[in-house]
N, C-alpha and C positions, 0 to 999 in steps of 0.2 A: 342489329343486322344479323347476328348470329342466330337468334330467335326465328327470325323469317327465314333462314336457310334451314334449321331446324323443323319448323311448321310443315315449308314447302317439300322437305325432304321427306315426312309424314304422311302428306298427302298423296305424292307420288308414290311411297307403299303400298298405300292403302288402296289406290288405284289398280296395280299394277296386281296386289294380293286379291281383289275382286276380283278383277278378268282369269286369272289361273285358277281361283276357284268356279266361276263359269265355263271355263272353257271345261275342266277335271270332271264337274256333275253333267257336261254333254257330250264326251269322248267317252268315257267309262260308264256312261249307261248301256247295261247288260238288255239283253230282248225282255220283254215285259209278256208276261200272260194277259192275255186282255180275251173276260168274259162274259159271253152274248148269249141271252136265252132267243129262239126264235119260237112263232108258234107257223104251222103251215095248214095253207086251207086251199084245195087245187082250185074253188071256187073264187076266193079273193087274196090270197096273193100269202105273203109275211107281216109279222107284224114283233114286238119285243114284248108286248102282253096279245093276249088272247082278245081282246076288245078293242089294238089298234091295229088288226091284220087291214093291209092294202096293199092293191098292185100299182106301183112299184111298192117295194118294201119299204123298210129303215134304211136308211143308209150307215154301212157298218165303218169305222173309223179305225183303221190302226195305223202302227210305226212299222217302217221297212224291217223288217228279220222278226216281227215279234209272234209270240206262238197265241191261235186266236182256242179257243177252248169255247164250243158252241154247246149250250144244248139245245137240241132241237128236238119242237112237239107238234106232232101230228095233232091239226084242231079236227080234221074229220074223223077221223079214226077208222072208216075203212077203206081209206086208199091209203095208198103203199107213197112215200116218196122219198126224194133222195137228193141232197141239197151238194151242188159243185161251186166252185168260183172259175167263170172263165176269164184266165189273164190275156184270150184274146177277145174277149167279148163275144163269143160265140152261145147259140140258143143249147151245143152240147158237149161235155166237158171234150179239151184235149188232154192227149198224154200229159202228164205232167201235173196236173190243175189237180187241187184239193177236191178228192170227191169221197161225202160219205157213205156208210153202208145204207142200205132200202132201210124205211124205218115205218111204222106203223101204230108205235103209240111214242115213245122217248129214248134219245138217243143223245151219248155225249160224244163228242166229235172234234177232235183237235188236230190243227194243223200247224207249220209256220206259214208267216204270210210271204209275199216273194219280197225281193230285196229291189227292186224295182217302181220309183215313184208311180201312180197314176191311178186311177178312175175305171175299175172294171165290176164287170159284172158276177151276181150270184144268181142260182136259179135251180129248181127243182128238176132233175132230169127226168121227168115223167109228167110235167105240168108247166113248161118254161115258158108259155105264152102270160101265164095270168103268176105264177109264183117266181117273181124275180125283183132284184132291188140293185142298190147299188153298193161294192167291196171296194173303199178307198186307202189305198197306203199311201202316207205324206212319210217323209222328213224324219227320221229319230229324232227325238227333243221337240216334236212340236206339240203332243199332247201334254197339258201342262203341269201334269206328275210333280215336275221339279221346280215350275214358279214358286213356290214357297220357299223352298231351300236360295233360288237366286235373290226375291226381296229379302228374307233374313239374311242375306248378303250383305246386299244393299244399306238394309239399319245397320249394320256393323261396321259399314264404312262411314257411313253418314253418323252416325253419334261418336266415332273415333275422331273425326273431322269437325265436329261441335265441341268436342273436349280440346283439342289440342286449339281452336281460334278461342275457344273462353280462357283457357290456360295462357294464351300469346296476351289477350285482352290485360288482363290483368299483371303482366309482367313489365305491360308499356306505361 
């Protein structure tokens, strides 16, 4: 009987030491740098290489607060453009919205993303009918950066938990 109060008192650690370490790697994740080549062509739209430009663009993926570091390449070369995110989905940037300087051959261009879940838009402010795509911020912790670190969790609970039933096995 002592064994199995023993096991069970194990396993309940080991439970209890997973979730603090899940919850520790999704609370104290710091804002991530998250980087996107664009290329731009007022004729067909964005693209992440120069051979998938389309209108709509990529759609770009971050985590609330993280800072996005774009380069962005002009594919025609002699127009001028200029790439915003509207957090209200508007065709022209407002106050406030990420917007970079005029660009005409390559430009690096960083911003934070806002801290506000939702699905808005990005777009050339000199071409936003054909150069536009979609700026998504989900959830911190949901890009899966950290799945690695929560399964090698996981194996460290679950082979603690095979050792201590092989160990109980053999005692009975």
């Amino acid at each position: 009987m002592k064994s199995v109060k023993r096991w069970l008192f194990a396993a309940v650690l080991a439970v209890l030491l997973l979730a603090a370490v899940t919850a520790q790697i999704h609370n104290a994740k710091a804002a991530t740098v998250r980087n996107f080549t664009l290329y731009g062509s007022y004729l067909h739209g964005w693209g992440f290489t120069a051979a998938s430009i389309s209108s709509p663009g990529p759609t770009i993926v971050v985590e609330q607060g993280d800072t996005v570091n774009l380069t962005l390449i002009n594919n025609d070369g002699a127009f001028t453009h200029r790439f915003f995110v509207s957090y209200t989905n508007a065709s022209s940037p407002n106050l406030g919205d990420p917007q970079s300087a005029d660009f005409s051959g390559t430009v690096n261009f960083l911003f934070a993303a806002s801290n506000t879940i939702g699905t808005y838009t990005y777009r050339c402010y000199y071409h936003p009918e054909v150069m536009w795509g979609y700026f998504q911020v989900v959830a911190t912790g949901t890009i899966p950066e950290f799945q690695p670190l929560i399964m090698l969790s996981l194996l460290v609970v679950s082979a603690t938990v095979a050792v201590l039933v092989h160990k109980r096995k053999r005692q009975i």
